[in-house]
MMTF fields as JSON, N, C-alpha, C and O atoms, coordinates in Angstrom:
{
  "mmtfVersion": "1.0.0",
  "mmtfProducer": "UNKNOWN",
  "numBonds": 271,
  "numAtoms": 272,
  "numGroups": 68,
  "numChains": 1,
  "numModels": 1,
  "chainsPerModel": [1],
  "groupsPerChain": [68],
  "chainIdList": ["A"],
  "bondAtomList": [4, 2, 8, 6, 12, 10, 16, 14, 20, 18, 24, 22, 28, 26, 32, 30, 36, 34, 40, 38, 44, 42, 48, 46, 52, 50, 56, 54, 60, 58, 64, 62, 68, 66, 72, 70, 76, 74, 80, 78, 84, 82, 88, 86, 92, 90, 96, 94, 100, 98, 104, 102, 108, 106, 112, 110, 116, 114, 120, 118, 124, 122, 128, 126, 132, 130, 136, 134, 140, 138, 144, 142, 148, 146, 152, 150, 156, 154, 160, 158, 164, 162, 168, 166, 172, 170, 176, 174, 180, 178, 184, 182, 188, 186, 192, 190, 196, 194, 200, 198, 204, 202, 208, 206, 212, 210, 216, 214, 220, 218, 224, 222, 228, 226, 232, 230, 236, 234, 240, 238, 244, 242, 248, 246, 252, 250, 256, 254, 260, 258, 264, 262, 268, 266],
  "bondOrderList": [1, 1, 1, 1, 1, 1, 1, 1, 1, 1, 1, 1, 1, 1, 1, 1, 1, 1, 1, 1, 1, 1, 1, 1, 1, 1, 1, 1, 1, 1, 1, 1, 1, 1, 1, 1, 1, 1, 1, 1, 1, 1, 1, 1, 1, 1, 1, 1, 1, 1, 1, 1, 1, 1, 1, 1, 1, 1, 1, 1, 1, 1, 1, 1, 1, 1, 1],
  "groupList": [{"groupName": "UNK", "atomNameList": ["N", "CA", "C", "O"], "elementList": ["N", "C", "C", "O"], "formalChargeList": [0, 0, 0, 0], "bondAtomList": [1, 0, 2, 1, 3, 2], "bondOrderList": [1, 1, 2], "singleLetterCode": "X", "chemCompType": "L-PEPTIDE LINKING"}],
  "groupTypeList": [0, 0, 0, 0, 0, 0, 0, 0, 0, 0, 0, 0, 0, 0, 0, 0, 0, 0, 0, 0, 0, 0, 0, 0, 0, 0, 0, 0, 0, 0, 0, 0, 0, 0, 0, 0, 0, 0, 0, 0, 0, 0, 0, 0, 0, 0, 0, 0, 0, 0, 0, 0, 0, 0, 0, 0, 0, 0, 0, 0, 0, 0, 0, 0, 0, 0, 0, 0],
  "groupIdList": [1, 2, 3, 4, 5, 6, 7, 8, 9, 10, 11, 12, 13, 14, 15, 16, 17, 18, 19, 20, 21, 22, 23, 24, 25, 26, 27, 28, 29, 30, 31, 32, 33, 34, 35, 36, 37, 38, 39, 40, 41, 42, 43, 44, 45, 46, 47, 48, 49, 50, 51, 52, 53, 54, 55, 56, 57, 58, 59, 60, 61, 62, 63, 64, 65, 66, 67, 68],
  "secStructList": [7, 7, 1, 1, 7, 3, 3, 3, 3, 3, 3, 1, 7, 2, 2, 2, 2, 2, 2, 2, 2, 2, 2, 2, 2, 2, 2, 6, 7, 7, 3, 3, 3, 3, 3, 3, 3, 7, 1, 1, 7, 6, 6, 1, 3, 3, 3, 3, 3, 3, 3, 7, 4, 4, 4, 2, 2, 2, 2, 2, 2, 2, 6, 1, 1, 6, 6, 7],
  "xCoordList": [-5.994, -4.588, -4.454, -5.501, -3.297, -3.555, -3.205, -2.508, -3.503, -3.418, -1.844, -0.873, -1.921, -0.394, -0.346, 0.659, -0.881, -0.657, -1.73, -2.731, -1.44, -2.6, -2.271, -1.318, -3.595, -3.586, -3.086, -3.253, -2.344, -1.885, -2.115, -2.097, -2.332, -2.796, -3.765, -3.888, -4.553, -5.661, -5.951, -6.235, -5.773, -5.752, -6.263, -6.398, -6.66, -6.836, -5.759, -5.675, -4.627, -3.634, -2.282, -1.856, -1.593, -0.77, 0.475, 1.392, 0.414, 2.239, 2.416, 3.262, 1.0, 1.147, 1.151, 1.664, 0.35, 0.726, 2.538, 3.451, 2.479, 3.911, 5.151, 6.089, 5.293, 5.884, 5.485, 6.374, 4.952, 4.46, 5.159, 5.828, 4.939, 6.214, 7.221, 7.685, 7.912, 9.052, 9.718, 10.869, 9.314, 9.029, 8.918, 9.694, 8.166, 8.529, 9.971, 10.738, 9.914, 10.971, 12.307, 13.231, 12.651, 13.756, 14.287, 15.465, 12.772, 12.805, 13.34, 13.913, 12.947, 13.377, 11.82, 11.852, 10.601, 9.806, 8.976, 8.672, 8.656, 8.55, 6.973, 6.135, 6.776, 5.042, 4.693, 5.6, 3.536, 2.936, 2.01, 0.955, 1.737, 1.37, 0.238, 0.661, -1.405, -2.251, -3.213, -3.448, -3.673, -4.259, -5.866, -6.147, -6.711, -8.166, -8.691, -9.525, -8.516, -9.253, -10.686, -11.431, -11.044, -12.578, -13.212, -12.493, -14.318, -15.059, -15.232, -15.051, -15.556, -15.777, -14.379, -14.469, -13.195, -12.428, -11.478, -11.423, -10.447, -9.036, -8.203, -7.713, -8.23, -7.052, -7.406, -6.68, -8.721, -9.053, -9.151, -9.131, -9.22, -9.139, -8.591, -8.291, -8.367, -7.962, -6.506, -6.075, -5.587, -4.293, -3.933, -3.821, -3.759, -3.771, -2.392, -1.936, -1.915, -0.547, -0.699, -1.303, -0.095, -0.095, 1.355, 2.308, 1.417, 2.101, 2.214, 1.119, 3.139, 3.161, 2.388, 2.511, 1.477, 1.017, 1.734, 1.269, 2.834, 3.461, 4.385, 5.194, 4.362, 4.766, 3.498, 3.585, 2.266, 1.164, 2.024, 2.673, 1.888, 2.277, 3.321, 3.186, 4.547, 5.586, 5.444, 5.799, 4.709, 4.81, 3.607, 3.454, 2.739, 1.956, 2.376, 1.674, 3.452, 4.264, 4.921, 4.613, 5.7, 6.556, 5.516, 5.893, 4.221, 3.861, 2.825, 1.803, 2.737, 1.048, 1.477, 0.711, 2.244, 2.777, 2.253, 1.287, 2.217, 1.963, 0.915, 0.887, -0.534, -1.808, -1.712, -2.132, -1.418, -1.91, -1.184, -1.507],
  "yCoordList": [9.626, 9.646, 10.297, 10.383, 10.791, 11.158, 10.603, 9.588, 11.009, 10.216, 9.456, 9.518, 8.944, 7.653, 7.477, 8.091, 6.826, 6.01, 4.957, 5.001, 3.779, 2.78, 2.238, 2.311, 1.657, 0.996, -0.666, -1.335, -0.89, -2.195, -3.046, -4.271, -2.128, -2.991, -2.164, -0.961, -2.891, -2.294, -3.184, -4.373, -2.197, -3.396, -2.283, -1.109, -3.183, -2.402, -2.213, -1.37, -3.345, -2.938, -2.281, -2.855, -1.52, -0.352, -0.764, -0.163, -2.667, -2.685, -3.177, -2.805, -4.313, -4.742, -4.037, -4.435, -2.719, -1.718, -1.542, -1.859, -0.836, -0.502, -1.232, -0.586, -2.777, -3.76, -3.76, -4.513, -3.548, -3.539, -2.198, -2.172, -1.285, -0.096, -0.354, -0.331, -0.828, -1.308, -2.533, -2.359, -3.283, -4.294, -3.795, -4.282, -2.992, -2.331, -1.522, -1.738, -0.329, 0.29, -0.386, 0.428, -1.564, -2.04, -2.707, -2.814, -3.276, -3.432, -2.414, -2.406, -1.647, -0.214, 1.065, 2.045, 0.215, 0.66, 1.745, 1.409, 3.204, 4.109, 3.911, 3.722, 3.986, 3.564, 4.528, 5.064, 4.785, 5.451, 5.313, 5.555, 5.078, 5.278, 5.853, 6.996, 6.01, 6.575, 6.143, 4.935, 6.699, 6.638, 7.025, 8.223, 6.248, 6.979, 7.08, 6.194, 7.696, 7.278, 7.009, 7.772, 5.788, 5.414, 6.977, 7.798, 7.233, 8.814, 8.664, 9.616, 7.587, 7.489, 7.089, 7.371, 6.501, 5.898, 6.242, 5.735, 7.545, 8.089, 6.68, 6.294, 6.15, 4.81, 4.096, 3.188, 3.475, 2.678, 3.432, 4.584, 2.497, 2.816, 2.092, 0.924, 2.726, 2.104, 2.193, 3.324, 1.335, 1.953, 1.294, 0.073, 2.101, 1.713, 2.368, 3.51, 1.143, 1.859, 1.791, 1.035, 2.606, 2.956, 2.999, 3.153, 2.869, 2.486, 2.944, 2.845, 3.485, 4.122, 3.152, 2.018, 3.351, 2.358, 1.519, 0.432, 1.906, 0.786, -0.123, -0.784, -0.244, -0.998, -1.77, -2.14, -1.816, -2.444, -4.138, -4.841, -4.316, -5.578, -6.667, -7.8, -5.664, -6.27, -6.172, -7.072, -4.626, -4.77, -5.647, -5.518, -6.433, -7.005, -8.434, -9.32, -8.579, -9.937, -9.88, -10.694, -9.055, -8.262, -8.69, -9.657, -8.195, -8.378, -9.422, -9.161, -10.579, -11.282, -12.104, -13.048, -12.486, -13.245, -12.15, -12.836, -11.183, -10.309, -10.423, -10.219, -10.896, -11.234, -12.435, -12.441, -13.479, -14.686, -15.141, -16.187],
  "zCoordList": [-4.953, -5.33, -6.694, -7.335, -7.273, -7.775, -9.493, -9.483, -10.65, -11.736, -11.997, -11.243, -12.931, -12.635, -11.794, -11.433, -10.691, -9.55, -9.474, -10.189, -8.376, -8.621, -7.081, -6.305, -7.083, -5.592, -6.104, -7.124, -4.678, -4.702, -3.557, -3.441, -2.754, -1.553, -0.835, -1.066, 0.16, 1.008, 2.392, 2.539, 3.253, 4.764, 5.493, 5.15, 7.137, 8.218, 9.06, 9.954, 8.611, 9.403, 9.071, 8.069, 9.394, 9.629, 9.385, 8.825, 10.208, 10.461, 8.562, 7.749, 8.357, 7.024, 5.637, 4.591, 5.917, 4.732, 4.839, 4.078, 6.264, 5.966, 5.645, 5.178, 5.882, 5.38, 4.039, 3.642, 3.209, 1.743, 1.165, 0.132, 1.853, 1.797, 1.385, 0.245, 3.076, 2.724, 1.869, 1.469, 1.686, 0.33, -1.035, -1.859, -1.38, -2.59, -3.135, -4.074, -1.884, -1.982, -1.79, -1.79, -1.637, -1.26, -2.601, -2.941, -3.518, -4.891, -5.846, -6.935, -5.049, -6.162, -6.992, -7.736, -6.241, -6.414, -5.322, -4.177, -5.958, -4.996, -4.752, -5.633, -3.531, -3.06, -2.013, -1.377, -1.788, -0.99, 0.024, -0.564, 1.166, 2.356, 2.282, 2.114, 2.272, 2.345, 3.642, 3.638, 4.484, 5.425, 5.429, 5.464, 5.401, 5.394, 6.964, 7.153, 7.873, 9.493, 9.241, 8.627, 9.797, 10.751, 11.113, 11.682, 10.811, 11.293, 12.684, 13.444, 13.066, 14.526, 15.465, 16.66, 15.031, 16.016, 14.932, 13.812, 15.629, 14.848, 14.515, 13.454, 15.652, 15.036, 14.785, 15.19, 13.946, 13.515, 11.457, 11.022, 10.981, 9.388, 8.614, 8.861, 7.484, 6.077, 5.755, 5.98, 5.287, 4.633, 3.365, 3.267, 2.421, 1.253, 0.614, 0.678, -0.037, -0.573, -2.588, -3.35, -2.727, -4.25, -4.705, -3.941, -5.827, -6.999, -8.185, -8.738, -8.991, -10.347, -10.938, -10.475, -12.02, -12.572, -13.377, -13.722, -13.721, -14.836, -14.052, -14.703, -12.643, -11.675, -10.604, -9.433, -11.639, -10.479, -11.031, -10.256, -11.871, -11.563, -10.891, -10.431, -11.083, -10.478, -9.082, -8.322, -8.549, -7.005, -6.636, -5.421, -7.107, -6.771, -6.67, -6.181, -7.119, -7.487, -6.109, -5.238, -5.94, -4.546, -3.524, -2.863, -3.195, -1.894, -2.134, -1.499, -2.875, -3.23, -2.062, -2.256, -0.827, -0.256, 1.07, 1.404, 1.857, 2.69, 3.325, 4.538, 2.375, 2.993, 3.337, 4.495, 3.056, 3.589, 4.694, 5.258]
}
């Protein structure tokens, strides 16, 4: 990713990144969608969403409720 940005979340699943998406942005915080695919199995993988850095904390406040 690229500099000023930060990871805030990291999952295998797709629907829960993207609810973390939308959870941020509804805050008012702009986030990003990153996809790493499994080498062996296209739909299997990583999704990791990012964050301006001077918003890791608040959006981490926003979704600390998403994993459990």
């Amino acid at each position: 990713m690229e500099k000023g940005w930060s990871e805030v979340l990291s999952t295998t699943l797709e629907y829960q990144a993207q609810m973390a998406v939308d959870m941020l942005e509804n805050e008012g915080i702009r986030a990003v969608l990153y996809q790493q695919p499994d080498s062996a199995y296209k739909i299997l993988g990583e999704y990791t969403v990012f964050v301006p850095e001077k918003f890791v904390n608040q959006a981490l406040e926003i979704i600390k409720n998403l994993k459990s």
